[in-house]
N, C-alpha and C positions, 0 to 999 in steps of 0.2 A: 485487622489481621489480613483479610484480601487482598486490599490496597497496599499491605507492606509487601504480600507476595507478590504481587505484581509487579510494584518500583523495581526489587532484586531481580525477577526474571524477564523482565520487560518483552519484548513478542517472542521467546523462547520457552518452550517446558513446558511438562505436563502439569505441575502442579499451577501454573498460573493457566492452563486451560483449566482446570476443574474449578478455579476460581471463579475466570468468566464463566463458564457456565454455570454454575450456584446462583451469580449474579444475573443472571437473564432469567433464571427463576423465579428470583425472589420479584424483579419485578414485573414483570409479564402480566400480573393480573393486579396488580397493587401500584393505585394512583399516587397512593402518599408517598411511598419509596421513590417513584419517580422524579415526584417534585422535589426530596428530600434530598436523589444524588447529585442534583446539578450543583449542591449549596455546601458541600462538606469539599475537605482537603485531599480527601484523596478521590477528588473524579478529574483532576488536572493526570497525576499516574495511572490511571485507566486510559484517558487520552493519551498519553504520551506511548503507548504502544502503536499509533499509528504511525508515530515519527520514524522513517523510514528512511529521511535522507542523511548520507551519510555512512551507511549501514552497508555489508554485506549485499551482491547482487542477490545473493543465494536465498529463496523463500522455498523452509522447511514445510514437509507436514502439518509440521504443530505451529510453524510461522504462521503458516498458510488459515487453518482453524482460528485460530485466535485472532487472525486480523476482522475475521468474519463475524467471530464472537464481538467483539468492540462494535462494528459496522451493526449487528441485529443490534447492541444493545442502545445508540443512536438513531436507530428507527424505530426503537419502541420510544423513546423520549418524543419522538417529531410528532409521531403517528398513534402513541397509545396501544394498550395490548388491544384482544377482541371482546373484551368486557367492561372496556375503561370507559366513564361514561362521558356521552358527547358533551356535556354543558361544561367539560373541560379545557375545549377551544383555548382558555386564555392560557393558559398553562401549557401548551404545546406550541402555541406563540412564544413562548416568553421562554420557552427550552430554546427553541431555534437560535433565537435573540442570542443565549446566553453561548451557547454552540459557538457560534462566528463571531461573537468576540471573542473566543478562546483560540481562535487560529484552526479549527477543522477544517476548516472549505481549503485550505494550503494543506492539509493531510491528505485529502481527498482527493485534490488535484492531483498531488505528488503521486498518490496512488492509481486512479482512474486514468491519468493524462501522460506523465512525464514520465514514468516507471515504465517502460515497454517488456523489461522482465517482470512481473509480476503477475502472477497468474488469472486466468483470463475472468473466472468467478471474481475474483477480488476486483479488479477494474471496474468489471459491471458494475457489482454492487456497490463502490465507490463514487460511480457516474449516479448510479440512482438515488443516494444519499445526499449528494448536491441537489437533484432534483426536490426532491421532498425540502430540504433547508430553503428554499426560494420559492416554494410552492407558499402564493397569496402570503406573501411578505416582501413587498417592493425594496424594505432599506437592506435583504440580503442579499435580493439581488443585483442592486448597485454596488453592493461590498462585492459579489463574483465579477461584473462588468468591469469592476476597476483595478481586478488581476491581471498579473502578467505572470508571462513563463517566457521567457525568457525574451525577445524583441517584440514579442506579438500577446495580445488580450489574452486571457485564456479563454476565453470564450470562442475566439477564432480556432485558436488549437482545439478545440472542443467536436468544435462544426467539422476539422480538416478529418476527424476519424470516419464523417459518414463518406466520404471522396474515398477511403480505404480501412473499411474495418475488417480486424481479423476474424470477424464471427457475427453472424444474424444476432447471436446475445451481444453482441457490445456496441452494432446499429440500433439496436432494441433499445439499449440503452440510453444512447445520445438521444435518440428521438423524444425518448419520456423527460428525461432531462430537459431540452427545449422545449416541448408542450406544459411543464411547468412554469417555465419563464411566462408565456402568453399567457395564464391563468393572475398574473399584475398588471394593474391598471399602465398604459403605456409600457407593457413588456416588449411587444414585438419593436417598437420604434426602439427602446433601449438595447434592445439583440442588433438591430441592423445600423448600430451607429458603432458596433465593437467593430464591423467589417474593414481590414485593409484596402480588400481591394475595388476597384468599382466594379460594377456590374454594368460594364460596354455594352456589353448586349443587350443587355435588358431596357437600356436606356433607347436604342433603338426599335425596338421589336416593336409590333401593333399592341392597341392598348387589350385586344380582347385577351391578347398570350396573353398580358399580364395579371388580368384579371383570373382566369381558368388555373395559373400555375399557386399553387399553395405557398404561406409564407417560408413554408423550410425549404422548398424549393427554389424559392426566391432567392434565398441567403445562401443553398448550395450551389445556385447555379454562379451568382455572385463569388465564390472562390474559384471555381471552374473553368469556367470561360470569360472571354475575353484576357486569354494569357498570350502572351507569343511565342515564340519557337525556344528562346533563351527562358521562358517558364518552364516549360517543360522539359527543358533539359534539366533545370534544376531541380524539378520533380523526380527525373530519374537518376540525378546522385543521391538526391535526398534515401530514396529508396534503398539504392545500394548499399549509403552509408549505415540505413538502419538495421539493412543483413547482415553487413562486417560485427554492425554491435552485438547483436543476436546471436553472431557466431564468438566473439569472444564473450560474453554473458556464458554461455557453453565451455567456451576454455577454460573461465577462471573456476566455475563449476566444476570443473573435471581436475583439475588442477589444486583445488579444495578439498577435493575425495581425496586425491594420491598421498596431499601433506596428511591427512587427517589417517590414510592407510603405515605410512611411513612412520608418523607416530609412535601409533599403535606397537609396530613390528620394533620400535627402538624401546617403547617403555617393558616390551615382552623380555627383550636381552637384555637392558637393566637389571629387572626380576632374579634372570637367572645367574647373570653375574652376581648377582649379592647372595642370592641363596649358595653359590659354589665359594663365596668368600667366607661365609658364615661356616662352611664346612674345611676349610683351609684352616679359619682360626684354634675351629674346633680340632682339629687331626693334631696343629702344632703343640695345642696347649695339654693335649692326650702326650706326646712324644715327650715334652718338657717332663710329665708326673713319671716317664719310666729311665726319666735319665739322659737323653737323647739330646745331642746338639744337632736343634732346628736347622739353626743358622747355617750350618758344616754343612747338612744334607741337603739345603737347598741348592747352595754354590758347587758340592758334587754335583747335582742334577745340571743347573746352567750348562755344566763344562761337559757335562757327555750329549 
């Protein structure tokens, strides 16, 4: 019954919020329930509300909640409520496992990376859900390394949000997200082989900078410098271009309110057109019982 309301309301409505939430109840404290939703038919339509490409720029209140609802309820699969017992280990493995074969790390991306409208809670928590799915499980994080978004790794695009984040929560973010990459065996070598670009600089510099500077510094500095004058101009269309989308992301939004107002204001005179025809019918068929040619007294009226 959840899962059917869910498939019908997919990331809209209040009743498939009150759904997810019964569902973060039920499992929050109960390991069996956990293990149990990875394996039934409808935890692909619980998933399917993060499918977001395609969709409306527009993320509602209740969009908004519910995408959050889905995102807790994958963090308790990864991580277990605060009573689930640790000798669980294999089964939070084996959630992850089953997670990125289903295509999540591509909801999360689309979510945390490539959605710049999306609200800024939801990207975090998007970015920190990829962290945990790759945290001390090398084959997921080979399956992240060998994303792309669009010309470039995602994992570059990942790294390009600390060069310009919109908020200390969404740096916060990216940084836990790569400190879990370094928590696999050969993580850091597998992070700095997604990089485009070289690190000029770094190739020269004395060996002690290199030693003193941290490995995300190294990777950051690696997208940053060593650019030339024609990078950073591209840098600052890039930027522009991303204000113009920002500003029409706001158009189409406003532009959605007005149809959604306009609507409104045409099913209201609907309304009242039928209820004034409902009383036309009724007046005529009152004049017919005392005798009265309708028809006469209409084309009288016309004509005066």
């Amino acid at each position: 019954m959840i899962f059917s309301i869910i498939k019908e309301g997919g990331s809209e409505g209040e009743a498939v919020q009150v759904c997810l939430e019964l569902l973060n109840i039920l499992l929050r404290n109960s390991a069996s329930d956990q293990a149990l939703l990875t394996t039934i038919p409808g935890f692909d339509q619980l998933l399917s509300v993060l499918n977001i490409r395609g969709t409306t720029y527009k993320f509602s209140q209740a969009k908004t909640i519910n995408l959050l609802s889905v995102l807790d309820i994958i963090n308790l699969l990864i991580k277990g409520g605060p009573e689930i017992d640790p000798e669980r280990d294999s089964e939070k493995v084996a959630n992850k496992t089953v997670l990125v074969q289903k295509k999540v790390l591509d909801h999360l991306l689309m979510l945390g990376v490539e959605s710049k409208c999306a609200p800024i809670q939801v990207r975090c928590r998007a970015l920190q859900c990829i962290g945990d799915l790759i945290a001390d499980h090398p084959k997921n994080l080979e399956e992240l390394t060998n994303k792309r978004l669009g010309e470039e790794p995602a994992l570059n695009s990942v790294l390009r949000i600390l060069s310009h984040p919109s908020s200390e929560q969404e740096s916060m973010a990216v940084d836990y997200l790569f400190k879990n990459c370094q928590r696999n065996p050969g993580g850091e070598t597998m992070l700095a082989s997604t990089l485009i670009l070289e690190p000029h600089s770094m190739i020269h510099a004395p060996s002690e900078k290199q030693i003193n500077m941290s490995f995300g510094s190294v990777l950051l500095h690696g997208l940053t410098t060593g650019e030339n004058e024609g990078d950073l101009e591209i840098q600052q269309d890039t930027k522009t271009l991303e204000m113009q989308y920002h500003e029409k992301c706001q158009e189409v939004e406003e532009l959605q309110k007005k149809i959604q107002a306009d609507e409104a204001e045409l099913n209201d005179l609907l309304e009242c057109l039928g209820i004034e025809e409902q009383k036309v019918e009724k007046l005529s068929r009152r004049l017919r019982e005392l005798g009265e040619d309708v028809d006469k007294l209409l084309e009288t009226e016309n004509d005066e």
